[in-house]
C-alpha positions as CSV (number, residue, x, y, z in Angstrom):
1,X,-69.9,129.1,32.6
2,X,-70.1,128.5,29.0
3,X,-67.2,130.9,27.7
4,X,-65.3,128.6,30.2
5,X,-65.9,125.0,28.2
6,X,-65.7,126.2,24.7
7,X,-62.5,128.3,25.7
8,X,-61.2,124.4,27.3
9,X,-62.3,123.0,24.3
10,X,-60.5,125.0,21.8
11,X,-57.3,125.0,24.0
12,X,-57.9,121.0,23.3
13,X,-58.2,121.4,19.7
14,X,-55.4,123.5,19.3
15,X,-53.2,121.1,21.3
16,X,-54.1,117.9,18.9
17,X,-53.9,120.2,15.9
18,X,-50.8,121.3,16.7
19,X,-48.9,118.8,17.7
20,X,-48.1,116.3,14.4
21,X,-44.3,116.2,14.5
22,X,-43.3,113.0,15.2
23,X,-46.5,111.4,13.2
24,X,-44.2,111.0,10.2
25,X,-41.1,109.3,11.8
26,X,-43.7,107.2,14.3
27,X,-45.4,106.0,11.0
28,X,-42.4,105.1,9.3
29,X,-41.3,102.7,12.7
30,X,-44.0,101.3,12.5
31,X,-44.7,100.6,8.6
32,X,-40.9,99.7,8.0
33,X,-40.8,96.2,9.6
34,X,-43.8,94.8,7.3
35,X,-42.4,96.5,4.4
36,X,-38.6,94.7,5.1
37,X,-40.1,91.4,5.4
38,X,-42.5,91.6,2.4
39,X,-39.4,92.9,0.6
40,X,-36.9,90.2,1.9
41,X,-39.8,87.4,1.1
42,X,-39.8,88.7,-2.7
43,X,-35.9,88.3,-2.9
44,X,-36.0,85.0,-0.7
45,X,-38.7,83.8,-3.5
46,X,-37.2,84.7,-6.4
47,X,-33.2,83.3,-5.2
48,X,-34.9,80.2,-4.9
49,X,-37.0,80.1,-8.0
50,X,-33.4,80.7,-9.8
51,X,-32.1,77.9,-8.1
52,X,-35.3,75.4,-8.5
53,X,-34.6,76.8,-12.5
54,X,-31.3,75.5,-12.6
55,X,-31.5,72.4,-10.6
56,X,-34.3,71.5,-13.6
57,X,-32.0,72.8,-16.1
58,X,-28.9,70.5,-14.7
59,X,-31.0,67.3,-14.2
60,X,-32.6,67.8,-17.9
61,X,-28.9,67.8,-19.2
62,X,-27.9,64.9,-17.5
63,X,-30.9,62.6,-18.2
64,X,-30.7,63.7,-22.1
65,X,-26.9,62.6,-22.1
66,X,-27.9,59.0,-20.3
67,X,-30.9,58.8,-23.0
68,X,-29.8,59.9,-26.1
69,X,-25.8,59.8,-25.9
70,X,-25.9,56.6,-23.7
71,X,-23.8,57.6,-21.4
72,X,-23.6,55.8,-18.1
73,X,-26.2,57.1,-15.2
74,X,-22.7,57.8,-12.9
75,X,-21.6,60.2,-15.5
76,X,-25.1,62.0,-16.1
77,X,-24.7,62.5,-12.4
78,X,-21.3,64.2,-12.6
79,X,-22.8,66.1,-15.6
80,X,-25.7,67.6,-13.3
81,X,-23.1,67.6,-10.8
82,X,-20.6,70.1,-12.9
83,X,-23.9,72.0,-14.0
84,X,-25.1,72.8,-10.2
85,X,-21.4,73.4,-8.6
86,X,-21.4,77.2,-9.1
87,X,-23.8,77.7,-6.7
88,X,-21.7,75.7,-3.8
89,X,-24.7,73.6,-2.0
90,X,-23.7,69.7,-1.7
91,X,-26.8,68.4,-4.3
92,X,-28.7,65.3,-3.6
93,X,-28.7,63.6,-7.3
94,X,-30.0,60.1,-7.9
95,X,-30.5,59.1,-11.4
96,X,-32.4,56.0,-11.8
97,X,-33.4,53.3,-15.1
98,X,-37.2,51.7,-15.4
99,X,-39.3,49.9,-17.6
100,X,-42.2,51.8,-18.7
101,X,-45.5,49.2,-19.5
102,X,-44.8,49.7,-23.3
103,X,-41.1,47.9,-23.0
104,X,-38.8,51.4,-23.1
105,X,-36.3,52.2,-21.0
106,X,-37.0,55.4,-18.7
107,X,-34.4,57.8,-17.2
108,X,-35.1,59.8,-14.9
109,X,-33.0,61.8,-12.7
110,X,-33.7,63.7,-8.9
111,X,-32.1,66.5,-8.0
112,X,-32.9,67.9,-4.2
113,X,-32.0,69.9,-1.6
114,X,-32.7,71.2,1.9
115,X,-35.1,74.4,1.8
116,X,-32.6,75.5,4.8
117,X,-29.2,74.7,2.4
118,X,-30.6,78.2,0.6
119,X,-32.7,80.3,2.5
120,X,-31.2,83.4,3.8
121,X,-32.8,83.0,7.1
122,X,-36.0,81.1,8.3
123,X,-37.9,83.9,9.8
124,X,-41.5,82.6,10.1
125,X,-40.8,78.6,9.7
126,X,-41.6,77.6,6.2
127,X,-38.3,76.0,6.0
128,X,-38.1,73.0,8.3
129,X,-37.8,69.7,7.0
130,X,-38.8,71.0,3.7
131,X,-36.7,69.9,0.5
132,X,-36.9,71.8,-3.2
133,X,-36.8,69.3,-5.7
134,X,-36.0,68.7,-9.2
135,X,-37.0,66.2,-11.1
136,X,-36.7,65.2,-15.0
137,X,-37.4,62.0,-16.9
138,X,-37.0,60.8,-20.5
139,X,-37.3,58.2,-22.6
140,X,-34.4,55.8,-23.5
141,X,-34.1,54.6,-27.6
């Protein structure tokens, strides 16, 4: 009687030993969807840092041509308006004059967007109602 269970149990073994040759392809199924969205989230992230970048970048050039080369506010706007048009997204740009409490002139100018304007695909709702914005403000003399 017991020849009989350790002969079962090695008949066991041996099955669950030998038998490993889908383990690599079932691994990969089953690794390759977290790694595709980690890796799609890392490009999402850094397309839209690049864009946040140059949305700052435009609406610094237009706000230093309003306050230092007294151009009108329309024409700052056009100027961040030239600067974002390569990337082909209709811009929200508002550019806007205060009084700060020492008597200067402020410029400042706002540059947004809808998060779903850019994003490549809203997989896990981050994106809803959500804007990226831009904005830059300087001193007029």
């Amino acid at each position: 009687m017991r020849m009989r269970q350790c002969r079962y149990r090695s008949k066991w073994r041996r099955f669950l030993e030998k038998d490993e040759q889908g383990s690599a392809a079932l691994e990969f199924a089953l690794i390759l969807p977290v790694f595709l969205i980690i890796l799609f989230g890392i490009i999402q992230f850094g397309y839209l840092f690049v864009v946040q970048n140059s949305m700052t970048n435009a609406a610094r050039e237009g706000v230093r041509a309003i306050a230092i080369q007294q151009v009108e506010p329309a024409q700052g706007v056009a100027l961040v308006r030239d600067a974002l048009a390569m990337w082909g997204v209709d811009f929200q740009i508002d550019a806007d004059t205060q009084v700060d409490p020492a008597g200067r002139n402020e410029v400042s100018i706002v540059v947004s967007l809808p998060l779903d304007a850019i994003a490549f695909g809203d997989f896990i709702g981050i994106s809803d109602g959500r804007r990226v914005e831009s904005v830059a403000t300087m001193r007029q003399d």
